[in-house]
C-alpha positions as CSV (number, residue, x, y, z in Angstrom):
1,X,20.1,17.3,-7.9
2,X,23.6,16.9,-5.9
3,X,23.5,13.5,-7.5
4,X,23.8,15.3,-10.6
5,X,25.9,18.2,-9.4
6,X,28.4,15.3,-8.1
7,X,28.0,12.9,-10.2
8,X,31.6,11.5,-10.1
9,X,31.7,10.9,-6.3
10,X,28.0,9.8,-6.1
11,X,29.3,6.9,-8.8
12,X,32.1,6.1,-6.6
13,X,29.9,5.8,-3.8
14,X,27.5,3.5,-5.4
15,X,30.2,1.5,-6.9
16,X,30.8,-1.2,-4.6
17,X,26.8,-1.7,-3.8
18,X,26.0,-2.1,-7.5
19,X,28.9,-4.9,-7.7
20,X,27.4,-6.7,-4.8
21,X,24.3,-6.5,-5.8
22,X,25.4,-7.5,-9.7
23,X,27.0,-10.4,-8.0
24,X,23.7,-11.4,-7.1
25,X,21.3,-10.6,-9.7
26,X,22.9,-11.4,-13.2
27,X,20.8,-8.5,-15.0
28,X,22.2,-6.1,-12.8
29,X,25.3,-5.9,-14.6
30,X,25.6,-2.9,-16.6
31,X,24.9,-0.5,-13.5
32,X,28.1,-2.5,-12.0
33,X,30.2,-1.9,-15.4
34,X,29.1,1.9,-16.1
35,X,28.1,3.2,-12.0
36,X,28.0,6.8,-13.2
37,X,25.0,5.6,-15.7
38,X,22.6,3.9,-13.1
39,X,23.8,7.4,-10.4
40,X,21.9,8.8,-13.7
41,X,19.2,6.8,-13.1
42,X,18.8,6.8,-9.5
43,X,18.8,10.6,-9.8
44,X,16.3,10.8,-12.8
45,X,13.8,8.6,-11.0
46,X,14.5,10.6,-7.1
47,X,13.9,13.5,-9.3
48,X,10.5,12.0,-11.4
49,X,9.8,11.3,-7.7
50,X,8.1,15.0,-7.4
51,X,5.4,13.6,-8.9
52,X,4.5,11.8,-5.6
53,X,4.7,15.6,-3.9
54,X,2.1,17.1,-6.6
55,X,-0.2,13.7,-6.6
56,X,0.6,12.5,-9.9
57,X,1.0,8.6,-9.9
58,X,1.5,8.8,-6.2
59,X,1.4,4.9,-5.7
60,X,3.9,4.3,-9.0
61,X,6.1,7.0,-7.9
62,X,5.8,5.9,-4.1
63,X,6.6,2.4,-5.1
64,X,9.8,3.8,-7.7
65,X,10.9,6.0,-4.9
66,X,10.6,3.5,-2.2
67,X,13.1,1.2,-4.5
68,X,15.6,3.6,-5.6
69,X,16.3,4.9,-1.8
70,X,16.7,0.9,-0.1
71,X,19.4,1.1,-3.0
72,X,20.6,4.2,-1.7
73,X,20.0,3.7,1.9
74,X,22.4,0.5,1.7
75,X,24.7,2.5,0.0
76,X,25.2,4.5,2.4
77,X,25.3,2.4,5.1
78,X,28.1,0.0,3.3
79,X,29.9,3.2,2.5
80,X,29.9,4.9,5.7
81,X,33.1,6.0,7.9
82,X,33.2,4.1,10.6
83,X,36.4,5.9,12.5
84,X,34.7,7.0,16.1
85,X,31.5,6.4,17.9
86,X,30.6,9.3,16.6
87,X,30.0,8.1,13.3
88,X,28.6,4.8,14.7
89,X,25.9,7.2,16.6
90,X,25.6,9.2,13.1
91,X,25.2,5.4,11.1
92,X,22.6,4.6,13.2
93,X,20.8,7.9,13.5
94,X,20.4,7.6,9.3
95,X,19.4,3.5,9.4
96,X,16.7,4.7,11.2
97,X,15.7,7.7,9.3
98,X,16.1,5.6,6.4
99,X,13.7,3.0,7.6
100,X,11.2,5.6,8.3
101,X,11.3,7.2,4.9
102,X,11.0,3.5,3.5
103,X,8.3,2.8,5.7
104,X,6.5,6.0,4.6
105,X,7.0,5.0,1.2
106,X,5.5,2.0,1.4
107,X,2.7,3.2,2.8
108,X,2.2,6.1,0.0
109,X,2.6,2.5,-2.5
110,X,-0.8,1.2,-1.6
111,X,-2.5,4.0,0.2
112,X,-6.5,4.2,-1.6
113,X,-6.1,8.0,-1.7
114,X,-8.3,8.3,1.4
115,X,-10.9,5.7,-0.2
116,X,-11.3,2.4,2.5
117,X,-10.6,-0.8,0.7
118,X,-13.8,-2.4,-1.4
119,X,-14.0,-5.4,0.9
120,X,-14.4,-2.4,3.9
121,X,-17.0,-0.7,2.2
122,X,-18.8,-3.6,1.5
123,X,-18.5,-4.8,5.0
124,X,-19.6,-1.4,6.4
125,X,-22.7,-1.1,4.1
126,X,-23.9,-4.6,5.4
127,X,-23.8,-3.6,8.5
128,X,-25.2,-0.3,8.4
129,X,-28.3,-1.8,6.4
130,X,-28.4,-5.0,9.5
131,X,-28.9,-2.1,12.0
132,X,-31.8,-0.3,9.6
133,X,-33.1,-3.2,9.2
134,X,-33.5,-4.3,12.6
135,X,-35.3,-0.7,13.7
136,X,-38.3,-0.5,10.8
137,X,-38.6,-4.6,11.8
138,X,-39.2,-3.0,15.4
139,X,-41.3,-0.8,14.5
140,X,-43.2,-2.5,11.9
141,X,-43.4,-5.2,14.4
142,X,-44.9,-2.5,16.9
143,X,-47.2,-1.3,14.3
144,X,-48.3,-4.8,13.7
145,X,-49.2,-5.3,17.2
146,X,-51.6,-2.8,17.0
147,X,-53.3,-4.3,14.5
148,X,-53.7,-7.9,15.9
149,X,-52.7,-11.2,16.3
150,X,-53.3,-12.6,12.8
151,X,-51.6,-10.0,11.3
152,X,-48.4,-9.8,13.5
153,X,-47.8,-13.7,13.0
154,X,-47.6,-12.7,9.3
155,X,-45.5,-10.0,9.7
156,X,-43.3,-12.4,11.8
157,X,-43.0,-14.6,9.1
158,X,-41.9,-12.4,6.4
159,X,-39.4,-10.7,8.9
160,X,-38.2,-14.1,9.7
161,X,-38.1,-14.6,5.6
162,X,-36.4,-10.9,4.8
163,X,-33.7,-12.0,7.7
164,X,-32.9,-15.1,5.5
165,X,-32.6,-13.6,2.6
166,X,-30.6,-10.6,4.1
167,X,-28.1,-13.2,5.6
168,X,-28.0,-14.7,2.2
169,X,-27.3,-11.8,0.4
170,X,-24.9,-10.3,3.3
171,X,-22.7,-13.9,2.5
172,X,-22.5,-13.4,-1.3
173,X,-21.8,-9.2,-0.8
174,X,-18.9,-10.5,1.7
175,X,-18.0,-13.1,-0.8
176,X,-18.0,-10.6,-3.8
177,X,-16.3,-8.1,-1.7
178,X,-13.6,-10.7,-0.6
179,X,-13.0,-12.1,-4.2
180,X,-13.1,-8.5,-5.5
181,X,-10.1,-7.1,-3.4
182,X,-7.9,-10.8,-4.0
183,X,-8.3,-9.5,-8.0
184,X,-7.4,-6.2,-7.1
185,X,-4.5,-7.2,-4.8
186,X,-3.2,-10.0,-7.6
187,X,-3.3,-7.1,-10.1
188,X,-1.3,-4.4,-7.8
189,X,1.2,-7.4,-7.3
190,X,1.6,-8.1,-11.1
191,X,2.0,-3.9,-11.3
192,X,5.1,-4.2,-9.0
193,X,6.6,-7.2,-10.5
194,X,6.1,-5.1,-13.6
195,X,7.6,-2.2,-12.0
196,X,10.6,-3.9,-10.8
C-alpha cells in the first residue's frame, strides 16, 4: 500500500534497477521507459500476494512474491545511503532479512501443503509392507514348523517366491515413483518458466 500511497518516490527508487536490468533483458523495456507503471505492478502483485496469507494459490503467489521482492530487495540495496557505518550496519541488517524472506518464499513455491513427495510415499509404503511382510513370514514360518517338515519346505519355497516377487514389484513401485515425481518436477518447472 505505501507503494501506492508513494508512488512517485517508489518510481524514482526503482528507476535505475529497471534500467539495469532493461539493459540486460531486451523485454524489460517498458518498466525502464514508464518506472511509475511497473511500481504499479510490483505493488498489484505484493498486494495479490495476500492470497499466499489466506492459502489461495499459495505456491503461484509464493513463487510471484518471491520474484517481485529479489526486484525490490536489489532495489534497495543499489539505492541505499551509504554515508556512515551506520547505514553500512542498517544495509546489511536488510540483505539479510531480505534473503530470509526470499528463502521463505521459496520454500512456500514448492512446499506439498504438508503432503510428503509421491516418490516418499511410495518409498515409505515399500518399506512399511517389507517389515509386515517379514513378521506373518515369521510367524507363518513358526506355524509351519509345527506342522512338519514336508510342509515347512513348502512354505519355504513360496516365501522365497513372494520375496522375489516383492523385490520385483518394490523395483517397478520405486521406478514408477521416481519417473512419477521427474513428470511432476518437469511440469512445476514449465509452470515457472510460464510464470516468469
Amino acid at each position: 500500500m505505501d507503494r501506492l500511497r508513494n508512488a512517485d518516490e517508489a518510481a524514482e527508487q526503482l528507476k535505475p534497477v529497471t534500467e539495469e536490468v532493461a539493459s540486460i533483458v531486451p523485454q524489460a523495456e517498458a518498466a525502464a521507459q514508464n518506472p511509475k507503471m511497473a511500481n504499479y505492478v510490483i505493488a498489484g502483485v505484493e498486494i495479490t500476494g495476500t492470497a499466499l496469507a489466506i492459502g489461495k494459490f499459495p505456491r503461484l503467489s509464493a513463487l510471484a512474491l518471491a520474484k517481485v521482492h529479489a526486484l525490490e530487495a536489489y532495489a534497495e540495496y543499489r539505492t541505499a545511503s551509504l554515508e556512515t557505518s551506520d547505514d553500512v550496519t542498517a544495509q546489511r541488517k536488510s540483505l539479510v532479512k531480505n534473503l530470509g524472506i526470499l528463502g521463505g518464499l521459496g520454500l512456500a513455491s514448492v512446499d506439498l501443503n504438508g503432503k510428503p513427495s509421491l516418490a516418499w510415499r511410495a518409498e515409505h509404503i515399500a518399506k512399511s509392507s517389507k517389515k509386515k511382510g517379514a513378521r506373518f513370514g515369521e510367524k507363518t514360518v513358526k506355524r509351519a514348523e509345527g506342522l512338519g517338515a514336508d510342509a515347512s519346505k513348502a512354505l519355504k519355497s513360496l516365501e522365497n517366491d513372494a520375496k522375489k516377487q516383492f523385490k520385483a514389484a518394490e523395483k517397478k513401485a520405486s521406478q514408477t515413483a521416481r519417473s512419477a515425481a521427474k513428470k511432476a518436477e518437469k511440469a512445476a518447472n514449465t509452470t515457472k518458466k510460464r510464470v516468469s
